[in-house]
C-alpha positions in Angstrom: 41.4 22.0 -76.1 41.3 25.5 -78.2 38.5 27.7 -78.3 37.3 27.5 -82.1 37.4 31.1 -82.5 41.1 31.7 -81.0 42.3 28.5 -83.5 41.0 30.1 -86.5 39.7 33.4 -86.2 37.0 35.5 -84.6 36.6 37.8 -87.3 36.4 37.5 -91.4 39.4 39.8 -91.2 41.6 37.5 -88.9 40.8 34.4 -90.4 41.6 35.3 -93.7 45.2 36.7 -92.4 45.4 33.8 -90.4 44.9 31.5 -94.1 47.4 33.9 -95.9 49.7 33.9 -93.2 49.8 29.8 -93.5 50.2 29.9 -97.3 52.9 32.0 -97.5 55.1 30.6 -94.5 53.6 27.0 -95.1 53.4 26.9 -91.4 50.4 27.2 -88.6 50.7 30.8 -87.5 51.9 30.5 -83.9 49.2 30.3 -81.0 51.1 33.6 -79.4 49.9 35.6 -82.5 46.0 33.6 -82.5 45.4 34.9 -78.9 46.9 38.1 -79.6 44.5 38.6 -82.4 41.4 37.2 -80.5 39.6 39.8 -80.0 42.4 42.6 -80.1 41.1 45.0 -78.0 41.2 42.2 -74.8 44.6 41.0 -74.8 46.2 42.6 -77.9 47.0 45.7 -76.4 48.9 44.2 -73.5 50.6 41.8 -75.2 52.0 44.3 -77.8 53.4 46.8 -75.0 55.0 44.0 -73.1 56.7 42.4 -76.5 57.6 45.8 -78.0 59.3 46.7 -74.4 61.2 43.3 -74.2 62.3 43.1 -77.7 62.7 47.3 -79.1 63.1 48.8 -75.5 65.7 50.7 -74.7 68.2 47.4 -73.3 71.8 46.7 -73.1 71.4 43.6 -75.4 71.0 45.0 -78.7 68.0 44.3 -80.6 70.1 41.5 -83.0 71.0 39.6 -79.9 67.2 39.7 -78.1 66.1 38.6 -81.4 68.9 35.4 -81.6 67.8 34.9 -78.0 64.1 34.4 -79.0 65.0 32.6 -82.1 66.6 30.2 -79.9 63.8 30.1 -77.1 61.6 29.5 -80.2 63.7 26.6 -81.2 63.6 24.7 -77.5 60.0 25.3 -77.6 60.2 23.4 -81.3 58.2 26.6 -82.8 59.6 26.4 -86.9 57.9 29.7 -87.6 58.9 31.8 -84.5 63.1 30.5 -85.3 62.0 32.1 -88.9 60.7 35.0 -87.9 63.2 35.9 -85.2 66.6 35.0 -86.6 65.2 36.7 -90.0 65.6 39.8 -87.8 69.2 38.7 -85.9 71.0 38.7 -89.0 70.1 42.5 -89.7 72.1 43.1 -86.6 74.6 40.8 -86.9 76.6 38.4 -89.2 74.5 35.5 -90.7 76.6 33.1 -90.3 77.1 34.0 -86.4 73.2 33.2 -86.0 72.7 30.2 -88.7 76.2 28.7 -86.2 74.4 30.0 -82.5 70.9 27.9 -83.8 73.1 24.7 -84.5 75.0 25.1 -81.4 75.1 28.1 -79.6 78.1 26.8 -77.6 80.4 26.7 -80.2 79.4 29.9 -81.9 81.3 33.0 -81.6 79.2 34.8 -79.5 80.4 37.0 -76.3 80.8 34.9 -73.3 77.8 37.2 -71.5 75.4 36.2 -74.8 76.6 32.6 -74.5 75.9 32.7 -70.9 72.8 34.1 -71.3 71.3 31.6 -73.9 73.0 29.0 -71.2 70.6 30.6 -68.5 67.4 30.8 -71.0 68.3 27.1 -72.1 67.8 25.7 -69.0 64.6 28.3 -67.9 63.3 27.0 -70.9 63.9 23.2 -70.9 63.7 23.1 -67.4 62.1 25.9 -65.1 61.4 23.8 -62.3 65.6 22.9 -62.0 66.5 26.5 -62.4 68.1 27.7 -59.1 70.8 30.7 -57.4 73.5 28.6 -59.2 72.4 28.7 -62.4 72.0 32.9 -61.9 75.6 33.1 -60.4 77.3 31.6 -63.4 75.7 33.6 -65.7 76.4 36.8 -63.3 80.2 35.5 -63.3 80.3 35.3 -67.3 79.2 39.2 -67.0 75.7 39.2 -67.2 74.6 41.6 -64.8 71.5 42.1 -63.6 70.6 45.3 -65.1 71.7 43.3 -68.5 68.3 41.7 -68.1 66.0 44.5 -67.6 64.4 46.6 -70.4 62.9 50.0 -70.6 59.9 50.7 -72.9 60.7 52.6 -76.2 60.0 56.6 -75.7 57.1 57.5 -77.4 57.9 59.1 -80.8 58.5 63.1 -80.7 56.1 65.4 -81.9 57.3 68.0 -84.0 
């Protein structure tokens, strides 16, 4: 069950972005962004921080490969418009053809064997959370993805001058 104002809109404003956003992509706008956008100043604000930390923060991954990640998260969770969005991004960072190949099969593509073991370990925490266990975190850890590979910093607030 959605709340009717979350599914299409609790402002003129929203709705009508929520319409063009549909036209243009020919897909249902996500329900991440709805419930960002309901009522802004509730959850908006959060929810911004936390994405701009995980996906701009300062990280070891670079920004193309966090994007491919989410691309691929996005296309476990069989989300069309999120896999747009997101690998639209990857492939400013990195070579088209490396993402279009990692979406088909991530396994075969040539990716690093820390980004491969990586999308290995989100795979399963995706597909599967309940089966993810010390095993699963030890192979990726033995492929080179260290802990502190995981953890992002929020972006520094932009300099006055």
């Amino acid at each position: 069950m959605r709340l009717d104002e979350v599914e299409h809109g609790d402002r003129l404003k929203t709705r009508l972005l929520f319409r063009f956003v549909s036209a243009v992509s020919g897909m249902r706008l996500p329900d991440a962004a709805r419930v960002a956008m309901y009522h802004p100043d509730y959850v908006g604000p959060a929810l911004n921080a936390w994405t701009q930390a995980a996906m701009r923060g300062e990280s070891d991954w670079s920004v193309a490969e966090r994007e491919l990640m989410a691309a691929l998260v996005a296309t476990w969770n069989s989300c069309p418009f999120c896999v747009g969005a997101h690998s639209a991004v990857a492939v400013h960072g990195m070579d088209a053809d490396v993402v279009a190949r990692a979406l088909d099969d991530y396994r075969a593509a040539p990716l690093s064997p820390q980004l491969r073991a990586a999308l290995l370990f989100l795979e399963k925490l995706t597909r599967d959370p309940d089966g993810v266990d010390a095993a699963d975190a030890r192979a990726a850890f033995a492929a080179g993805v260290s802990p502190q590979r995981w953890r992002t910093r929020p972006p520094s607030p932009p300099r006055s001058t």
